[in-house]
C-alpha positions in Angstrom: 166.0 326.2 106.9 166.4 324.9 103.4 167.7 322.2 104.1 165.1 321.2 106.8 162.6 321.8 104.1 164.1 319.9 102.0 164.5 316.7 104.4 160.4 317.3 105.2 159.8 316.8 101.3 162.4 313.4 101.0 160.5 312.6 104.6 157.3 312.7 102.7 158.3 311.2 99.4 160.0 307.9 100.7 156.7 307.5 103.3 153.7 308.0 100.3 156.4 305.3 98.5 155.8 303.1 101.2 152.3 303.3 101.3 152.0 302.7 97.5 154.1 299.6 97.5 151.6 298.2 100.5 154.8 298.0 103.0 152.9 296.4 105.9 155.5 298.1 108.6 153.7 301.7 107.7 149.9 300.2 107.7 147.7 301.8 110.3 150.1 304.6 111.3 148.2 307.3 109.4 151.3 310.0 109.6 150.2 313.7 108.6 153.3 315.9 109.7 156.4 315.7 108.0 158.4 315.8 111.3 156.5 312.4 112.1 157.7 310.4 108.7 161.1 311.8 109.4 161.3 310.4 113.3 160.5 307.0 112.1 162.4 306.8 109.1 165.8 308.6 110.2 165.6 307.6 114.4 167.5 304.8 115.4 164.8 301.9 116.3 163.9 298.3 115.8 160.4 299.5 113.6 163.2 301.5 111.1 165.3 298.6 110.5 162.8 296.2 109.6 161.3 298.9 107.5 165.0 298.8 105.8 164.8 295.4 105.8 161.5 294.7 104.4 162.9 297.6 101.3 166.3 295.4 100.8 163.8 292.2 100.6 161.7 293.7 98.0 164.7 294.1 96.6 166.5 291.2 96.4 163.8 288.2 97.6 166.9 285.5 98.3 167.9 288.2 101.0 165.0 288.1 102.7 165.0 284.4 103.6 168.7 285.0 105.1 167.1 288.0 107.1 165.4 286.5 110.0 168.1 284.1 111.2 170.8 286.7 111.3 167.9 288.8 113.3 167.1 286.5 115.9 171.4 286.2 115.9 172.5 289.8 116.6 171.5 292.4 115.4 174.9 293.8 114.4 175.1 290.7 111.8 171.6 292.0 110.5 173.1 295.6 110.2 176.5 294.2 108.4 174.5 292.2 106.3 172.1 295.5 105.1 175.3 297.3 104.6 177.0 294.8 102.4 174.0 294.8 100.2 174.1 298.5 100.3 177.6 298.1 98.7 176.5 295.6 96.4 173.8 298.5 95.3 176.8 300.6 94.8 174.8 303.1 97.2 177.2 303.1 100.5 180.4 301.2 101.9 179.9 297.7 104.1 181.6 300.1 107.5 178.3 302.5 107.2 176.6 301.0 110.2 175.4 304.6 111.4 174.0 304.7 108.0 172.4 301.5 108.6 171.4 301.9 112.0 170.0 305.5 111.6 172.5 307.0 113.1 173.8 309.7 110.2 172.2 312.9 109.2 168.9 312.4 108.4 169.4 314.2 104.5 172.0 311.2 104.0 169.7 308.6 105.5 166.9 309.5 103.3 168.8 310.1 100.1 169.6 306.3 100.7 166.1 305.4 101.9 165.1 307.1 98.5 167.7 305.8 95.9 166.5 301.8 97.5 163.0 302.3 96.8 163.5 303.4 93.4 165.6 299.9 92.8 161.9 298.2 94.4 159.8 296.5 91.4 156.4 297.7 90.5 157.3 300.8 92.0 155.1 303.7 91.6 156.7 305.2 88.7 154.5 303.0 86.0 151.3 304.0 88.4 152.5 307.9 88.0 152.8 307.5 84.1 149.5 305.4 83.6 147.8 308.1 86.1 149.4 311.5 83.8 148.7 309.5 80.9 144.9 308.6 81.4 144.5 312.1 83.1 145.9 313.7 79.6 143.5 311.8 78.0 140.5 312.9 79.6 141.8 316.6 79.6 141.8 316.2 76.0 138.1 314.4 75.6 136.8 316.9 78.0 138.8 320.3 76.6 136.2 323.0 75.2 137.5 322.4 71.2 136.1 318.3 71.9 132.9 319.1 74.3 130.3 319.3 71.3 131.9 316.1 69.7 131.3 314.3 72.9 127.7 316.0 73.1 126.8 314.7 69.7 128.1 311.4 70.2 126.5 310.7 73.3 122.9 312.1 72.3 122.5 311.7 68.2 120.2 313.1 66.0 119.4 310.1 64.1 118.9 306.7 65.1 121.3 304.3 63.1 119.5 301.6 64.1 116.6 300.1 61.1 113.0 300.4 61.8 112.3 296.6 62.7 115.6 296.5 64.9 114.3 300.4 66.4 110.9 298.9 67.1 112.3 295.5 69.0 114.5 298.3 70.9 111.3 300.5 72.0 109.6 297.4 73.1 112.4 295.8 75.0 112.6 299.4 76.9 109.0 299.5 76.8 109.8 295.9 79.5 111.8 297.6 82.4 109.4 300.2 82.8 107.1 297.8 84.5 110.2 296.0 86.6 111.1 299.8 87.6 108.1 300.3 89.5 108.0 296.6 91.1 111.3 297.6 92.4 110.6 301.2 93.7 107.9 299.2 95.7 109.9 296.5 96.9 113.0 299.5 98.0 110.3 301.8 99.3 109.0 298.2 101.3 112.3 297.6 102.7 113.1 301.4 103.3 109.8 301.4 105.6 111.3 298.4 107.7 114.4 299.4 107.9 113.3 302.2 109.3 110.9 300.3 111.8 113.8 298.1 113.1 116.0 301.6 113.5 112.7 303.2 115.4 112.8 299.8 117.4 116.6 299.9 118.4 116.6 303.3 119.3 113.7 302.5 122.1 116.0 300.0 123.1 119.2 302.3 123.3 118.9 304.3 126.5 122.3 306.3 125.4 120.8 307.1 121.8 117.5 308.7 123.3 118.9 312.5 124.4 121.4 312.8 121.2 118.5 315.0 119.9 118.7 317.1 123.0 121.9 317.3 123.0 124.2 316.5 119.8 127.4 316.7 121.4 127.0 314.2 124.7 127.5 311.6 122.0 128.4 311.3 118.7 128.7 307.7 116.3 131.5 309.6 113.7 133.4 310.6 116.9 132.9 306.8 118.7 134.0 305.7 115.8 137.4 308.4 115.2 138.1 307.5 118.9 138.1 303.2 118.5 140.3 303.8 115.4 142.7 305.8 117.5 142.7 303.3 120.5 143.4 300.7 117.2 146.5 302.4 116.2 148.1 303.0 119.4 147.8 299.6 120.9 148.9 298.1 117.5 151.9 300.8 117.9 152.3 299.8 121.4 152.3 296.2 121.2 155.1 296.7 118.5 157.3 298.9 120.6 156.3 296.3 123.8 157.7 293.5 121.9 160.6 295.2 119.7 161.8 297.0 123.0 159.8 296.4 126.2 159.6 292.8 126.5 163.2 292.0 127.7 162.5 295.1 130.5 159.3 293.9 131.6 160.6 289.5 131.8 163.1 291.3 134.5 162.8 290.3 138.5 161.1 293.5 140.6 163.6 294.9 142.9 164.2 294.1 146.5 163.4 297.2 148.9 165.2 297.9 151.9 164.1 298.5 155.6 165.9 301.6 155.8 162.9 303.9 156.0 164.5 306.4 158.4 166.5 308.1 156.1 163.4 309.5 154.4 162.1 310.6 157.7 165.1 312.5 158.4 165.3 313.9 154.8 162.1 315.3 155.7 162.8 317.0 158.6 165.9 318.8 157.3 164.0 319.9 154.5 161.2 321.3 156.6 164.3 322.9 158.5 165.6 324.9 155.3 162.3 325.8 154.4 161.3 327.3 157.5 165.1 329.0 157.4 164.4 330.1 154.3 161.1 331.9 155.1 162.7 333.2 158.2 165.4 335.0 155.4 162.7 336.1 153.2 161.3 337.8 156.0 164.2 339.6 157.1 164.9 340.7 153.7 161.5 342.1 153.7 162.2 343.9 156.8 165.4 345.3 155.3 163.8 346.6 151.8 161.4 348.0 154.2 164.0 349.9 157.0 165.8 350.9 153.5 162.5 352.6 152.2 161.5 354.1 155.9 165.4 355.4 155.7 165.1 357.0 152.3 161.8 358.3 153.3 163.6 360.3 156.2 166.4 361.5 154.1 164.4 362.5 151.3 161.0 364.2 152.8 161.3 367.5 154.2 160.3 368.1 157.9 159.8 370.8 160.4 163.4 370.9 162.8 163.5 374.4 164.4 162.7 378.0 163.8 159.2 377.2 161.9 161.1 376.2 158.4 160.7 372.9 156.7 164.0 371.0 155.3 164.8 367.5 154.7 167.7 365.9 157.1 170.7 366.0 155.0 170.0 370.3 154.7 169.8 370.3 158.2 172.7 368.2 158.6 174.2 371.1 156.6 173.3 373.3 158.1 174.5 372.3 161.7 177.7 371.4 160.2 178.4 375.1 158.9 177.6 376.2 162.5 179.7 374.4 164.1 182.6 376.3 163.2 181.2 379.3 165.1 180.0 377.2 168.4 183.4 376.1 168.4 184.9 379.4 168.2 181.8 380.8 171.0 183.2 377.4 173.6 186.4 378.7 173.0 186.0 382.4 174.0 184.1 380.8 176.9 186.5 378.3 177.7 189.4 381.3 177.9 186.5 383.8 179.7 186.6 380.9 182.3 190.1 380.1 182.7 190.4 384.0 183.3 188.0 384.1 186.0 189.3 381.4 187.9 192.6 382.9 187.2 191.6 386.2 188.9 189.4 384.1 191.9 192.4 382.6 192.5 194.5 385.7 192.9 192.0 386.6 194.9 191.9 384.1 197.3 195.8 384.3 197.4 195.6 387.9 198.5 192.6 387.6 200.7 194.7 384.4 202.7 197.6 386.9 202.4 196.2 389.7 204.5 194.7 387.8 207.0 197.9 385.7 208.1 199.9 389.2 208.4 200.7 389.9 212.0 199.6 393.2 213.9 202.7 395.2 215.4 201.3 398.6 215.7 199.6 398.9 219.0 
């Protein structure tokens, strides 16, 4: 955090020293945020290096003759030849091209940004020491110790002036008095038709005639913010057009192709797994909702049998512990039933027996 604070204030230092020494490349930009002055002066682009080169001409005026050749070269030459100056500046080595190009850490790239401008001439150090000096001055004219000095000497007592030279004065002020009014007249003449042609205009101005009515449906100070804007970003764009654009835009269109099928198909599949995917959103729906009709049954009580009221898993419970004993109760049956065909069948077996027996007794 400090040290992004600390790159906001170098961000703003080296871009006020710009504007001071009238560096044309920052004209009409009219940067407020801090993270603004640092994306153009740390971000590798064509409008940073000729800002470095416009700082190293300043500089060193020969250089800037030798500039534009090696630009319209390469621009690696132009960067090698920034970075051997650097050297010669004893402020980097001639293999810092990322420092050249804007490609090190911004804190580095402005500490060098910094440490050139401060090698500029006329820089705005004298300006800073004329400025403290002149405003020390008037703090000490206008301090509370000095104001009745200044009082007296602006409105004396007594008139140093002789009598023949005071009387000369009184007439000479006695002259103006009479120009005074001619002039009120002739400003209070030209005030009238000013206002007359104004009066006239707006008649003639169908857009002016409901900005009493309404104030905000258009407004000169806002016409006027607007076109400045428009100003600045077309002067912005043409520069990025023709530092990065123009090579883009000089290229032939590309050729389309016939095969126009391949979107119609695309299209169909992906109505396909849209309408498969609503068709799986809906069955999950109809699971959560079996899962909540499920729980519902497990959970809420109910009448089974007998008149009492319990929930499925206790009557689930319940049935299992009687089990047990309807097992035991088919098994008695189950043995009651083998023993009564048992005994039918001994029965049967003797009844057969008796009637197959032959009758010897006369």
């Amino acid at each position: 955090m400090a040290a992004t604070s600390k790159e906001h204030r170098l961000s703003q230092h080296v871009y006020a020293t710009l504007q001071t020494l009238s560096c044309s490349l920052v004209e009409g930009l009219y940067l407020r945020e801090a993270d603004s002055m640092q994306e153009l002066l740390c971000t590798p682009s064509q409008h940073r290096t000729d800002i470095l080169a416009w700082i190293c001409s300043s500089i060193c005026p020969s250089l800037g003759k030798k500039l534009p050749t090696l630009r319209s070269k390469d621009p690696i030459s132009l960067s090698q030849e920034l970075a051997v100056f650097g050297q010669e500046m004893m402020l980097c080595r001639t293999d810092d091209l990322d420092l050249i190009t804007g490609r090190a850490c911004p804190l580095r790239q402005l500490w060098f940004l910094e440490q050139l401008l401060t090698l500029v001439p006329d820089s705005v150090d004298s300006s800073e020491d004329s400025r403290a000096g002149g405003e020390g001055l008037l703090k000490e004219l206008f301090c509370p110790e000095a104001l009745p000095h200044l009082t007296h000497a602006l409105t004396p007592t007594l008139n140093p002036w002789p009598s023949d030279i005071r009387g000369a004065r009184k007439g000479q002020r006695s002259l103006p008095s009479r120009s005074r009014g001619e002039e009120v007249a002739d400003v209070t003449a030209l005030l009238e038709s000013t206002h007359a042609a104004l009066e006239q205009l707006h008649d003639q101005c169908v857009f002016l005639r409901g900005e009493e009515a309404s104030p905000s449906r258009f407004s000169v100070c806002a016409l006027r913010v607007a076109v400045s804007d428009l100003a600045q970003m077309m002067s912005v764009f043409s520069r990025v057009y023709d530092t990065d654009f123009r090579s883009y835009c000089s290229r032939d269109p590309p050729s389309l192709r016939s095969h126009t099928h391949i979107f119609s198909t695309v299209h169909r599949l992906l109505n396909a797994c849209n309408t498969e995917l609503e068709v799986l959103q809906q069955v999950s729906e109809v699971s959560v909702c079996l899962s909540d009709t499920v729980n519902e049954v497990h959970s809420d009580p109910c009448y089974w049998s007998h008149g009492h009221k319990r929930t499925l898993c206790d009557y689930l419970m319940k049935l299992v512990d009687r089990m047990p004993r309807v097992c035991k109760a088919v098994k008695a049956k189950a043995t009651q039933l083998e023993d009564l065909t048992k005994r039918y069948t001994e029965f049967l077996s003797l009844h057969h027996g008796t009637d197959s027996k032959p009758l010897t007794e006369p």
